[in-house]
N, C-alpha and C positions, 0 to 999 in steps of 0.2 A: 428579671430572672425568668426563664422560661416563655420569653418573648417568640420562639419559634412554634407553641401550644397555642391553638385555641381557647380562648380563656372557657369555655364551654368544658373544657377536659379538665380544667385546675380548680382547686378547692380553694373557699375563701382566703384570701391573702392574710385577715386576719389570725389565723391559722395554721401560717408558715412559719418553718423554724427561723432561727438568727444565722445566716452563714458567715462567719466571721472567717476572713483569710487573712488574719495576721502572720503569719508565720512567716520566715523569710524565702524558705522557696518555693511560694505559691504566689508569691506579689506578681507574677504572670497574669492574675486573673484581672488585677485592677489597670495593667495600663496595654495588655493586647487589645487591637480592636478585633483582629482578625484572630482565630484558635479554633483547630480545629482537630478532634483527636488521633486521627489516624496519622495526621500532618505528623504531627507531634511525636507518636507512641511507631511509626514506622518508616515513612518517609524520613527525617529527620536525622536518623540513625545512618541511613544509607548515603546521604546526600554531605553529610557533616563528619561522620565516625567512621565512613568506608567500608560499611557490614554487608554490601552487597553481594560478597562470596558467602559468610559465617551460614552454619544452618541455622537456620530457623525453628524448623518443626520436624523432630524423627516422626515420620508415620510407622509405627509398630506393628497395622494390619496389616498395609504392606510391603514393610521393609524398604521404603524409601523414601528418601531425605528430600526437602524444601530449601533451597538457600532465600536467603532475606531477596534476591533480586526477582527470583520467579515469583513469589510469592506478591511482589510489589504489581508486577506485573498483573497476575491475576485479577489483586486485586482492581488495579485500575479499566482493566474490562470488562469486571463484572460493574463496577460504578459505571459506565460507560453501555452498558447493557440494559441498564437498570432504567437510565435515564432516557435511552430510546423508548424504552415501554411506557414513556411519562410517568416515572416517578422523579416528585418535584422537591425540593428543598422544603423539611417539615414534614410532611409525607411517612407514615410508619410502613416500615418491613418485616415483617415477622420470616425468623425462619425456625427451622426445627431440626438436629443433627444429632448424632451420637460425636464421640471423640475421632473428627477426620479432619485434615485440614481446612477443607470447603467449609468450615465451620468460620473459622478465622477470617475468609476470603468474604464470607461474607458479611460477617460485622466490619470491620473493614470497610470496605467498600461503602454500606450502606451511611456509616458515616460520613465519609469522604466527600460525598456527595450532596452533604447535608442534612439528609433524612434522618428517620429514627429508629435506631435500632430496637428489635421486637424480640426475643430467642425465646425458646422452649427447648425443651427437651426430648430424648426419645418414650421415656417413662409416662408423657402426659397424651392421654388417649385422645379419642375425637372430640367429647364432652369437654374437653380441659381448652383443647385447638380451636374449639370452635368460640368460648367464650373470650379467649385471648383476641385471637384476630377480629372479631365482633369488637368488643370493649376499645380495644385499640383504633378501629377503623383503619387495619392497613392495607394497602395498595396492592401490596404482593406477595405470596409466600414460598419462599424455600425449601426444599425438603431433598434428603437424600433422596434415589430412587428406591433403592429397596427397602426402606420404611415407610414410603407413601401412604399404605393402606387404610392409616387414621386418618390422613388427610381429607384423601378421596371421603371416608365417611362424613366428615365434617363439610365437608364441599360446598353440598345442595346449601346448608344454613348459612354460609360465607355472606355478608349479605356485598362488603364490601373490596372483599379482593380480587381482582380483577384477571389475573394469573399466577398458578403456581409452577413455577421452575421448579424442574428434579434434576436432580446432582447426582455423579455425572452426562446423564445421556438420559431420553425419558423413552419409557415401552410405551406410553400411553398418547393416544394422538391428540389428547383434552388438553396436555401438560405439556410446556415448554421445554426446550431441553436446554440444559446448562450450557453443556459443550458448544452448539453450536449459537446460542449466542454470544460466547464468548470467543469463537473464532469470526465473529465479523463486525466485531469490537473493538474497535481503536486501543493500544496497550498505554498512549498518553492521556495521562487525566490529570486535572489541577486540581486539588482540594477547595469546595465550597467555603466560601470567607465565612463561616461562622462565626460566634463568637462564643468568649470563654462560659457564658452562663445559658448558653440556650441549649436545648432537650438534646441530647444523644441517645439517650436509651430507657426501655423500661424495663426493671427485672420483677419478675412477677415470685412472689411468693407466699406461703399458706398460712394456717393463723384457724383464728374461730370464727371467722367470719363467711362462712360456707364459699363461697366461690374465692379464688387467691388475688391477692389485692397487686394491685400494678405500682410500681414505686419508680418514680420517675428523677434520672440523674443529666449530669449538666457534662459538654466536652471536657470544662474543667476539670469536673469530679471524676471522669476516667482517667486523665492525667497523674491528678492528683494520689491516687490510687498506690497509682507505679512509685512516685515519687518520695510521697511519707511511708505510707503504709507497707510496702517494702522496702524503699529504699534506704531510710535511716533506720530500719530492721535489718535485713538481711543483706545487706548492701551487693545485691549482685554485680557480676562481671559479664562478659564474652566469654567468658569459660566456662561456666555456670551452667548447668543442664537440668530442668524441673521436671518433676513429676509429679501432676495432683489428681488424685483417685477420683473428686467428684464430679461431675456430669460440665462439660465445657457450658451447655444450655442453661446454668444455677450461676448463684451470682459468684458463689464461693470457688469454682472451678475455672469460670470464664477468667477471672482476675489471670488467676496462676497460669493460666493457657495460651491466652494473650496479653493483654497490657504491661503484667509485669517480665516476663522474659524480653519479649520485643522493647520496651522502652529502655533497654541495659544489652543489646545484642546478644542477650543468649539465648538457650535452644530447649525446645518443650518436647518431651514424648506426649503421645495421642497414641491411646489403646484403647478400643474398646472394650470395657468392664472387665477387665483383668482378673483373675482368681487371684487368691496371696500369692499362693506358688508362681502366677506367672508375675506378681509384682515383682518380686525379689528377682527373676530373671531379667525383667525390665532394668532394675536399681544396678545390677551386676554390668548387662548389655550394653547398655547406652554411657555409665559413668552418669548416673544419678548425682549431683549432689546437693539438690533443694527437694524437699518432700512434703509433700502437703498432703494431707487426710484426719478423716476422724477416729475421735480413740477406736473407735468400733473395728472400723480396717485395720489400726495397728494392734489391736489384740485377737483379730483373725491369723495376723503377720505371725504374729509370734509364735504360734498352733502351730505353726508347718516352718518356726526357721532354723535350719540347720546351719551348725556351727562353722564350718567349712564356708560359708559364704560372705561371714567377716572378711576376712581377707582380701573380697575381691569388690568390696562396696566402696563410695566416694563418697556418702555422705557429709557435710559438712552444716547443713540445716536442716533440721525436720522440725514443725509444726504440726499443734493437731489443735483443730475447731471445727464445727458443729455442734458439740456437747462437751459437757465438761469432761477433760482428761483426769482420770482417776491416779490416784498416788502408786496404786499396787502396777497400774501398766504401765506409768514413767519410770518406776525403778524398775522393773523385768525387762521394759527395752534398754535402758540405760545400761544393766549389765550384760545383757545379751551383744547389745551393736556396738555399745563402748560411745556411741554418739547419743546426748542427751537429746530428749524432747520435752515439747513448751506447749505451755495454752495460747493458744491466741482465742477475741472474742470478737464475732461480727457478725452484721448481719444486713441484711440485702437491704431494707429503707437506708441504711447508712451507706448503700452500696459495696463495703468490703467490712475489713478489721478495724477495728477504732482501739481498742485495750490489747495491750501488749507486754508480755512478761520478758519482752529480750528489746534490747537495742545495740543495734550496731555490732551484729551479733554474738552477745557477751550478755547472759543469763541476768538479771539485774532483782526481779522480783524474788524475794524468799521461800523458800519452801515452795507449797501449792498454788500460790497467791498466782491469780489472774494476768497482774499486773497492774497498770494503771493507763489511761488515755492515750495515746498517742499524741507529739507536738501538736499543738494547734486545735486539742480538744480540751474544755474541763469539764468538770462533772462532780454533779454533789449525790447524796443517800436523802429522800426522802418520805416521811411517814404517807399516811392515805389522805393527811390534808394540805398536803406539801411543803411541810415544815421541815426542816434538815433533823437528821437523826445526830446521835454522838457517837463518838469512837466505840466500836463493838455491837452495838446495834444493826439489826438489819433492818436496810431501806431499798425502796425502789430508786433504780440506777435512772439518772437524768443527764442527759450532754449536751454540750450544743456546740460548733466548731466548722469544720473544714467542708463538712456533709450533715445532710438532713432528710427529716422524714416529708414528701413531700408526695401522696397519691392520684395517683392518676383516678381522677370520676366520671364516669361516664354509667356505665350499664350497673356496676355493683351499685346497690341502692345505700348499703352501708357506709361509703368511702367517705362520704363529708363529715357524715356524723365523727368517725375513726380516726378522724383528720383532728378533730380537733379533741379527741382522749389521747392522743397518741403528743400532740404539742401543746404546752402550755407556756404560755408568756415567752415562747423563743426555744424554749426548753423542749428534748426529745426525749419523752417518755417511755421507758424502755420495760419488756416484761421480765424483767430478771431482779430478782434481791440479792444483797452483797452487804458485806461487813467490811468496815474500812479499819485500819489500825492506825496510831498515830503519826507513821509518816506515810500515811494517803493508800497505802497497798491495798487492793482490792480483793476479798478472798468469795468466790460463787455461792451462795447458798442455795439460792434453787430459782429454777424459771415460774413466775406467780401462778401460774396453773400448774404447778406441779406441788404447792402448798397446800397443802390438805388438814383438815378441819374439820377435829374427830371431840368430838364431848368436848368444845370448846378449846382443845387446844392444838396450837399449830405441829403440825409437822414435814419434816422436809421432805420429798421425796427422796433426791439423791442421798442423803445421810442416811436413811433405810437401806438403798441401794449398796453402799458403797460396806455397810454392816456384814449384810447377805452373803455380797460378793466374797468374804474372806472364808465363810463355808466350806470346806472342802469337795460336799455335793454340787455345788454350783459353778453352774459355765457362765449363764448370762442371767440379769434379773432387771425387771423394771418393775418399780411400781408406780400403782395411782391410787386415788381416792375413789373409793363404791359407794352411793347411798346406802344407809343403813337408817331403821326405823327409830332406833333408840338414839345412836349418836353422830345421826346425821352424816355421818362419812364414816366408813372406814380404810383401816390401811391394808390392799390388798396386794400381793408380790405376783408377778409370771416368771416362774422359773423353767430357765436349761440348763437341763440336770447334764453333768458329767458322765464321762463314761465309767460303765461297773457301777450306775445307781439308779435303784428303779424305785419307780413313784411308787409310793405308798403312803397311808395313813400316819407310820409309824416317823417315816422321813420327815414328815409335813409337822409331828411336835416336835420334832429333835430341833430342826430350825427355829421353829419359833421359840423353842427354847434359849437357844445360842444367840437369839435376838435381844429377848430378854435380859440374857447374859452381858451383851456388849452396849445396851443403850438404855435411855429411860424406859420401862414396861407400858408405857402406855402408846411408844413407836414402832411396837413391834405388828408386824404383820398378821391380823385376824387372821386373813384369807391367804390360803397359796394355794397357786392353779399349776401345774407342772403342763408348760408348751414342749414342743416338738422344736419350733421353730420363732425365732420373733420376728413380727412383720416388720420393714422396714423401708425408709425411703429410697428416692437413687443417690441419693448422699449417705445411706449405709448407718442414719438415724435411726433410732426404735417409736415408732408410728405407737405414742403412746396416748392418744386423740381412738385412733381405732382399738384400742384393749378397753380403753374407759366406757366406749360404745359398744364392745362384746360384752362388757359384765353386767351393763345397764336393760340388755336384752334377754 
């Protein structure tokens, strides 16, 4: 596994999960010699299915379309660019884009060739850039040209990359320009014989461990991706048109953006950060009919959707992860759009979704419930000694299957240690608790730093939340746990307050009374702070890490 790594970069083997590819349509992994993703997830399509007219990718900034054949193209120029600048098979690339195509061309490519793909985002500043492309040790960096400027900051510290290309064309004489190495680019390229388990990518993401940890996935695993994790979900076509609201540079957007449209011939809009209002033109425009986003965006959605736009929508999927989907925004979209929405749960160590409330897609989970595994994953609840819990009990979620936690170590000093709290005996220890019922449903209790632990006893966050939330004063609420002298934690709420309600004292015991009223007295909210705004990430998460650290100040 990850034979294309330095083993200098991988955490004791001890320490690695179980990848188990039992499943039937992954048996790819055990008898390719050669696999390699791009082969796979784009070439393949074109060469075999004939997608070389189908669009690919609408660009929405500016209004023009990609077909599968240009875009092949590209790709194999910029692979072909890449590799005159000696970048060598194994080799990391990092690059950095908002939602444009050059995003695609370049993951892409940097596969193709056998490298490793590196992404960021536009959200992650110099500080963020510089420890990526350091940690990683990669060769070269991408960047659009009119967001260079954190680059450029991050430069001087670069210790190891050696040029960065701006996309399209560079103003800067330091910085390569895309265009023209791709007009003296050969347009044939043959994908690098890799193999199905060696490195294609790293997705970096955050946590408590002060710098974001790098998780590293295999050709297979982006495959695999398309394959389960949508495919025997949502089972897309060539007709099929997605749209996913979070940043192409996250692990949870890159999926939707590339691997799963491209490996099924259909077609992705790329917008940059869209408002609701321009999402709903987007869903109208283009003939939407897979949606991907967190409850957050869909309860933005719903603030501005007018009824008159039913009519003119194509939805036939929508998903929501990031955080858990609340009960009160599945049924207000459900009567609003007339098309139900689901949880899905995943998360970047596993590289995509692993838990899924739909299969094939035909709602399957009850009620609220999560779901359960996806083929090819299992998974048990267990207590803090890793004992399995019983039915209705909450336990920490453990899996192990198709994908695994597997981090890249280099510069973070935590990563080996994290390596081995995070797997145990094969097992992927996950920070989320859940309740199972007797036939296996999975129902979310809370993420374990979101369990708070006031005068001895637990409390959920989200069940606080979701209390709040039925408020009539309240628009958005998150809570955490504050040190408190006496009971060591308390439960404090950040509220957005609705319109026609203004903070006051008086507001502050009406709720907590109403809190009182609807849960045990002892879950209700000491503290409420009425915000303006919630801070939030570029996945449209509530940055509830930075409240815990305002109140602690």
């Amino acid at each position: 596994m990850f034979d294309n790594v330095p083993k200098r970069f991988l955490p004791p083997e001890e320490a690695w999960p179980d990848f188990v590819y039992a499943l039937p349509e992954v048996s790819y992994v055990h008898y390719r010699e050669s696999f390699n993703a791009t082969s796979e997830i784009l070439d393949a399509g074109i060469s075999k299915n004939g997608w070389a007219g189908n669009i690919a990718i609408y660009d929405a900034n500016k209004n023009k379309t990609w077909s599968y054949a240009r875009l092949q193209e590209e790709v194999n120029r910029l692979g072909n660019a890449l590799k005159k600048l000696g970048v060598e098979p194994g080799d990391r690339v990092m690059w950095r884009f908002g939602e444009v195509p050059e995003a695609a061309v370049a993951q892409l490519a940097i596969w193709k060739i056998g490298a490793i793909n590196v992404s960021s985002a536009l959200p992650e500043r110099a500080r963020e850039i510089e420890f990526m492309a350091n940690d990683t040790e990669a060769k070269v960096l991408i960047c659009q040209a009119d967001e260079v400027e954190q680059v450029l900051r991050a430069r001087p510290s670069l210790k190891t990359v050696k040029y960065v290309i701006s996309v399209p064309e560079s103003q800067n004489s330091d910085l390569l320009d895309y265009r023209k190495l791709l007009n003296e680019a050969s347009a044939e390229l043959e994908p690098y014989p890799t193999r199905p388990t060696d490195a294609a990518s790293i997705f970096y993401t955050g946590g408590t461990t002060g710098h974001p940890k790098g998780c590293i996935h295999s050709h297979a695993t982006e495959v695999i991706i398309s394959d389960v994790m949508c495919g025997l979900v949502c089972e897309p076509n060539p007709k099929d048109v997605f749209l996913c609201l979070p940043p192409i540079g996250h692990a949870f957007g890159n999926g939707e953006k590339i691997n799963f449209p491209l490996r099924f011939g259909a077609s992705a809009v790329y917008k940059e950060r869209p408002t609701p209002n321009e999402t709903w033109d987007l869903l109208r425009r283009y003939k939407v009919s897979i949606l991907a986003a967190s409850p957050t965006s869909y309860r933005l959605m719903l603030d501005c959707f007018d009824p008159s736009y039913r009519g003119e929508l194509n939805l036939k999927f929508v998903v929501a992860s990031g955080e858990m989907l609340t009960k009160d925004v599945a049924d207000k979209w459900n009567e609003k759009i007339g098309v139900g929405i689901h949880n899905s749960v995943g998360m970047t160590p596993l590289r995509h979704i692993f838990i899924e409330s739909v299969f094939k897609r035909v709602k399957v989970a009850p009620g609220n419930s999560v779901g359960k595994p996806l083929p090819g994953y299992e998974f048990k609840l267990i207590d803090d000694k890793g004992n399995k819990v019983r039915n209705g009990e909450v336990g920490r979620l453990a899996v192990r299957g198709l994908t695994g936690i597997v981090y890249w170590c280099n510069l973070h000093p935590q990563m080996p240690g994290k390596q081995k709290q995070d797997v145990v005996d094969g097992w992927n220890l996950l920070d989320d608790a859940y309740t199972q019922d007797e036939d296996g449903w999975l129902n979310f209790i809370t993420r374990l730093d979101n369990m708070i632990v006031t005068a001895g006893r637990q409390v959920a966050a989200p069940e606080v939340e979701e209390v709040l939330a039925t408020h009539p004063a309240v628009h958005q609420v998150a809570v955490v746990g504050v040190p408190d002298r006496i009971r060591g934690n308390v439960v404090k709420a950040f509220i957005e307050l609705n319109p026609g309600y203004a903070k006051s004292d008086d507001l502050v015991t009406e709720i907590q009374g109403y809190a009182k009223d609807n849960m045990a007295t002892y879950k209700y909210p000491r503290i409420i702070e009425f915000i303006d705004k919630m801070p939030r990430d570029a996945v449209g998460k509530i940055r509830r890490r930075l409240l815990r650290e305002t109140s602690k100040s």
